[in-house]
Kinemage of the C-alpha trace (Angstrom):
@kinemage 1
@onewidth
@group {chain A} dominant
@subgroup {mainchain}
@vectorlist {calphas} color= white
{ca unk a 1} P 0.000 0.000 0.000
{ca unk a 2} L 0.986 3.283 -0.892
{ca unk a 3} L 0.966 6.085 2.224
{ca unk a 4} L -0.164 9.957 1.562
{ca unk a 5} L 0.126 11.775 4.683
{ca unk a 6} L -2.683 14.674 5.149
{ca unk a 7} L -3.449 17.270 7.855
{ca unk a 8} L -7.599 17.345 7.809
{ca unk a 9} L -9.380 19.862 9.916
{ca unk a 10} L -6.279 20.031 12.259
{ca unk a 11} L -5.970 16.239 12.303
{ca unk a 12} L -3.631 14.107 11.341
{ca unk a 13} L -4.123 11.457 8.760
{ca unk a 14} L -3.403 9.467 6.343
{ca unk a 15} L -4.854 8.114 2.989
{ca unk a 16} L -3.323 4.404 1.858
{ca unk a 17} L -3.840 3.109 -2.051
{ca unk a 18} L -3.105 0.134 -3.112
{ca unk a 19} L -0.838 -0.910 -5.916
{ca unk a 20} L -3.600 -1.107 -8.837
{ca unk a 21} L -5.217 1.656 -7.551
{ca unk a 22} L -8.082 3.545 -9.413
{ca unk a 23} L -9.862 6.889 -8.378
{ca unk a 24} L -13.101 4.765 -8.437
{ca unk a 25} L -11.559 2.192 -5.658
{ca unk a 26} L -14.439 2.325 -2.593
{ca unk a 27} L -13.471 4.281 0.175
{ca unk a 28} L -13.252 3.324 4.197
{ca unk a 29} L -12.524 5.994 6.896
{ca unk a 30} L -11.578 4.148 9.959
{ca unk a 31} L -9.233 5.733 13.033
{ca unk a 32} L -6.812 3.520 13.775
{ca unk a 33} L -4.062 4.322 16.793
{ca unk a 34} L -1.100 5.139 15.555
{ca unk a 35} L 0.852 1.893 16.660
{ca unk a 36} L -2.168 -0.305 15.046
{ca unk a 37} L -2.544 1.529 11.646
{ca unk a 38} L 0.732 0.134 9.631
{ca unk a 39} L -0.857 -3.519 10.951
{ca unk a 40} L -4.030 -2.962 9.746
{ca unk a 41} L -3.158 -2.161 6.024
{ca unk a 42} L -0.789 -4.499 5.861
{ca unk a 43} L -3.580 -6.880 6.147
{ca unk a 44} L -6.043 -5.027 3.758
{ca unk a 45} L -7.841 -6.657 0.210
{ca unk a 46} L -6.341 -5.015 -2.952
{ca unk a 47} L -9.277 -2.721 -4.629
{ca unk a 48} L -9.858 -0.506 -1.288
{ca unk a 49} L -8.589 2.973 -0.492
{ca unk a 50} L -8.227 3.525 2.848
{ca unk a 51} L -8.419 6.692 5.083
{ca unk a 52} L -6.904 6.621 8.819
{ca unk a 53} L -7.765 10.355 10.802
{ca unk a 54} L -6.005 10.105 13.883
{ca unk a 55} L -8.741 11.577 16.297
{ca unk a 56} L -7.473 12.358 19.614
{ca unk a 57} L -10.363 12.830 21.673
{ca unk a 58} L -12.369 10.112 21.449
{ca unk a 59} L -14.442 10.165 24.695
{ca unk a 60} L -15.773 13.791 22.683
{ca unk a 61} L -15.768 13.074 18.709
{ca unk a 62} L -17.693 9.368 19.336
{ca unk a 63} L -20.097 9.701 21.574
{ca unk a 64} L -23.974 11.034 20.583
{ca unk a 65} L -24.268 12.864 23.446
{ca unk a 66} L -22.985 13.570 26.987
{ca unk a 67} L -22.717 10.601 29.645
{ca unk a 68} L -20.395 9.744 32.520
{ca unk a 69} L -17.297 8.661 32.377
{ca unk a 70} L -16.990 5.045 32.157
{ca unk a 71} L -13.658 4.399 33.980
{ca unk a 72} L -12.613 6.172 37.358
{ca unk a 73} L -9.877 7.493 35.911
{ca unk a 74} L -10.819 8.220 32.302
{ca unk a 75} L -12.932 11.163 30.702
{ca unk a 76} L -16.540 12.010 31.154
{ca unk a 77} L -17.944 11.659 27.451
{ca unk a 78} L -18.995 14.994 26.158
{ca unk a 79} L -21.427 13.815 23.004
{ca unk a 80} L -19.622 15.641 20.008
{ca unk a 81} L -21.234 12.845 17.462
{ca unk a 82} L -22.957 15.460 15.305
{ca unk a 83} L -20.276 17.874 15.131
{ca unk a 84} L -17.697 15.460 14.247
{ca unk a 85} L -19.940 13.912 11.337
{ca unk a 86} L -20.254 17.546 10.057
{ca unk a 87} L -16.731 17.825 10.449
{ca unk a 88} L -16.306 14.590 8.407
{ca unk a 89} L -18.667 15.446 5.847
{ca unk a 90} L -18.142 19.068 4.866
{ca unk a 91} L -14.193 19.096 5.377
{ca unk a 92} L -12.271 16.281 5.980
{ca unk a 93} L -13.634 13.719 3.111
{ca unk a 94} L -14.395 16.314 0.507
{ca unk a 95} L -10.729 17.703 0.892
{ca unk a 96} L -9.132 14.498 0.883
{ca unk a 97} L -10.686 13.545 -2.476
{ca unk a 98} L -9.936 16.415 -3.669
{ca unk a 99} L -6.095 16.523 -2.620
{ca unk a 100} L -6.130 12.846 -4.318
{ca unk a 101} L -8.348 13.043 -7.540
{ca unk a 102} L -10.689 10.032 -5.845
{ca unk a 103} L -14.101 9.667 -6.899
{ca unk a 104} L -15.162 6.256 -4.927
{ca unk a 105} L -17.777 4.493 -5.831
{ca unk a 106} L -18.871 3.940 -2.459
{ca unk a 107} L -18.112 5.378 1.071
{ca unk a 108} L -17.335 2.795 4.306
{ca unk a 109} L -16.925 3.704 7.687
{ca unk a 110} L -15.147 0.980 9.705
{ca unk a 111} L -14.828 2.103 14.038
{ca unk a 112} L -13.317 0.019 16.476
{ca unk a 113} L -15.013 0.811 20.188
{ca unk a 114} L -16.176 3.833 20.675
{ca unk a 115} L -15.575 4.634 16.701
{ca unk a 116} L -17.612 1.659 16.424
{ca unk a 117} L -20.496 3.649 17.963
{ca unk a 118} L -20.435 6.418 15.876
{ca unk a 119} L -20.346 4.431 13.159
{ca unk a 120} L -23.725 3.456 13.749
{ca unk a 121} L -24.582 6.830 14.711
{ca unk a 122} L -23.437 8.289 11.465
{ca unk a 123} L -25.611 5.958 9.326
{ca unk a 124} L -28.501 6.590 11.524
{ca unk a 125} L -28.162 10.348 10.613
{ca unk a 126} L -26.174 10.974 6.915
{ca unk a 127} L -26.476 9.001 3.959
{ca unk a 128} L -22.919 9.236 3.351
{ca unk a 129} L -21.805 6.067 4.395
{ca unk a 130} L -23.197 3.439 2.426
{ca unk a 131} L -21.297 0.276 3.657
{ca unk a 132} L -20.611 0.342 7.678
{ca unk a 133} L -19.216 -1.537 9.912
{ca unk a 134} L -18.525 -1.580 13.716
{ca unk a 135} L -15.854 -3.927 15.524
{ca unk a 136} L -16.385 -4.219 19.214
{ca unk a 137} L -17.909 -0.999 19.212
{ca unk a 138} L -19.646 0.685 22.089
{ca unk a 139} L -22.968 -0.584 21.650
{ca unk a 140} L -23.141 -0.126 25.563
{ca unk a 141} L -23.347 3.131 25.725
{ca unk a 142} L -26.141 5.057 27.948
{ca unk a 143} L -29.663 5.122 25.954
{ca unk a 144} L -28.146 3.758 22.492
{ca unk a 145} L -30.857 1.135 22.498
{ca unk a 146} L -33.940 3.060 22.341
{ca unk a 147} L -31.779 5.533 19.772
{ca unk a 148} L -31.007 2.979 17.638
{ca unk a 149} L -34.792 1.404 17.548
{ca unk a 150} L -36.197 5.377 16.690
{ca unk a 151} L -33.441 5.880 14.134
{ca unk a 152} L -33.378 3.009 11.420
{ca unk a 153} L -31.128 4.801 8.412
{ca unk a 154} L -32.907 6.410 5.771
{ca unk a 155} L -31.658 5.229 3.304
{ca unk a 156} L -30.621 2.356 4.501
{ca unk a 157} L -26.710 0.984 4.616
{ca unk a 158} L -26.050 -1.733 1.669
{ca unk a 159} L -24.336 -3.499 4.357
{ca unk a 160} L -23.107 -3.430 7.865
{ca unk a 161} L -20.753 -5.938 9.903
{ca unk a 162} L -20.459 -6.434 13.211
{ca unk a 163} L -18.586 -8.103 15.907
{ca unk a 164} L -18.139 -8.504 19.436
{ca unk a 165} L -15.501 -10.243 21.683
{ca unk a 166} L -16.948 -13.604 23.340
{ca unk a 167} L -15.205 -12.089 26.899
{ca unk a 168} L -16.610 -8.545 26.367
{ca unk a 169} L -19.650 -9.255 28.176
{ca unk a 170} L -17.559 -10.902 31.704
{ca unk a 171} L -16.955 -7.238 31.854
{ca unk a 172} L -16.753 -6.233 35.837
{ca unk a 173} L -18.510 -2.985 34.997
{ca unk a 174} L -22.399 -3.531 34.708
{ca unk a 175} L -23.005 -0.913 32.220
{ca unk a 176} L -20.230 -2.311 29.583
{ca unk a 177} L -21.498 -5.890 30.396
{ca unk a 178} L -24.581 -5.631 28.026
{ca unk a 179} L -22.216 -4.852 25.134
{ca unk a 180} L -22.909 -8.235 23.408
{ca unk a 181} L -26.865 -8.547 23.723
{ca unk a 182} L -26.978 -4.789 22.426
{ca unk a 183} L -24.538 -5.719 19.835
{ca unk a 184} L -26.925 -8.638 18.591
{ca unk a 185} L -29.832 -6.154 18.597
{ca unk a 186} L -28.417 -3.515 16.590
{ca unk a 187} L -27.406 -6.811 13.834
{ca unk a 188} L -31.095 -8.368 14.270
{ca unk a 189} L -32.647 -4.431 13.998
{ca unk a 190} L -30.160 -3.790 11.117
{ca unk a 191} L -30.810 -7.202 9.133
{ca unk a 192} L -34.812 -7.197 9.969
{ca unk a 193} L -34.866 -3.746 8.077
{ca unk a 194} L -33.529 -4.832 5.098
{ca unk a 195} L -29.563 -4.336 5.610
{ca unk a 196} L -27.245 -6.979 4.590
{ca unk a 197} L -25.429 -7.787 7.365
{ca unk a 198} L -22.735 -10.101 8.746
{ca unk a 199} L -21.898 -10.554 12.443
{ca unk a 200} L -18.886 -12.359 13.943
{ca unk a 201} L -18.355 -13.624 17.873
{ca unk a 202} L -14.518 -12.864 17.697
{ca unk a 203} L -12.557 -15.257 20.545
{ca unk a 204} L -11.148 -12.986 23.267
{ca unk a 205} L -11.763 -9.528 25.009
{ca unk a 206} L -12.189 -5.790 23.602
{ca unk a 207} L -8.581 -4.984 23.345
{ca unk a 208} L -6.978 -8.405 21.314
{ca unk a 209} L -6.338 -8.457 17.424
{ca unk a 210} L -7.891 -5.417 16.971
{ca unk a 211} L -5.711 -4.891 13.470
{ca unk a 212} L -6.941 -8.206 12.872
{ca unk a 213} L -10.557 -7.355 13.659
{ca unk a 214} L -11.152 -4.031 11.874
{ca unk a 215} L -9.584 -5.535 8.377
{ca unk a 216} L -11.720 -8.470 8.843
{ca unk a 217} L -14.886 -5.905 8.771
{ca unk a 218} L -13.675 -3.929 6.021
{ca unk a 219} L -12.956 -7.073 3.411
{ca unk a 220} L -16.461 -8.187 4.462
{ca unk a 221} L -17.420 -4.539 3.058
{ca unk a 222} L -15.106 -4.673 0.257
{ca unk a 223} L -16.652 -8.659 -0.813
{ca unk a 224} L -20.543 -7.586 0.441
């Protein structure tokens, strides 16, 4: 793959072609950490043009609106969702076509975690993203349920994958434990509206393979 560093709305990123690439090659934002992003498209299908922001603040850009922290020593979660999609929308995908001639034929969003949450989110409210897909993502998060019912995308994704660590749910912190049920719902919800969906029950907790995990999601994008 071929690397093209880019500073996006003050961010960091990255866009990565590979070697028979073609402007028309789909196109998958994801937001890798930096030690995890050189894995991950090492591991990617030919065909796909990737784009890695590095987004800092996660507990703010992710989350659909404001809710306690959920670690004693971590951030309270501020609910910048909507700005961030406009963000994503109106500056930082429109300049990086433009910087790189691109003119996909489709847009993917692929979040890991919390990213995996506003994944979701940002097909429940742009029609952007056509193919999503999100890898142990946050489905736990304070009133994302009863969101997620009110909020089927209009129009609807051509596909969305989803997965979930088979540990996640031993999780010691009763509002993270329902991660996996939720996770199930939002696939069932998804599939039962007409989405094409795949789901996977990955072995091991939220932090393993997590390269690993997010290219498995995007080939399944990629080959939907």
């Amino acid at each position: 793959m071929n690397k093209h560093p880019l500073t996006l709305a003050g961010k960091n990123a990255a866009v990565y072609t590979s070697a028979n690439h073609r402007p028309d090659h789909p196109l998958v934002v994801t937001f890798p950490e930096p030690d995890e992003a050189d894995a991950l498209v090492a591991l990617l299908p030919e065909g796909v043009t990737l784009l890695a922001v590095a987004e800092p603040d996660w507990e703010t850009a992710f989350t659909p609106w404001p809710a306690p922290r959920a670690f004693k020593n971590g951030a309270d979660f501020s609910g910048g969702a909507a700005d961030y999609l406009q963000i994503l929308n109106h500056t930082i995908l429109p300049e990086t076509e433009a910087a790189l001639g691109l003119q996909p034929v489709w847009r993917g969003l692929a979040g890991y975690s919390l990213a995996g949450l506003f994944a979701l989110y940002a097909a429940c409210n742009s029609p952007t993203f056509r193919r999503i897909a999100s890898v142990s993502g946050s489905l736990w998060f304070d009133g994302w349920p009863d969101y997620m019912r009110k909020h089927i995308p209009q129009p609807l994704p051509e596909c969305a994958y989803f997965s979930i660590g088979d540990t996640e749910k031993n999780s010691k912190n009763p509002r993270m434990a329902v991660v996996e049920t939720h996770t199930r719902e939002a696939e069932m919800l998804w599939r039962q509206a007409g989405v094409k969906t795949g789901f996977k029950l990955n072995s091991g907790g939220h932090f393993q393979n997590v390269p690993e995990r997010t290219a498995e999601a995007i080939a399944f994008l990629v080959q939907a």
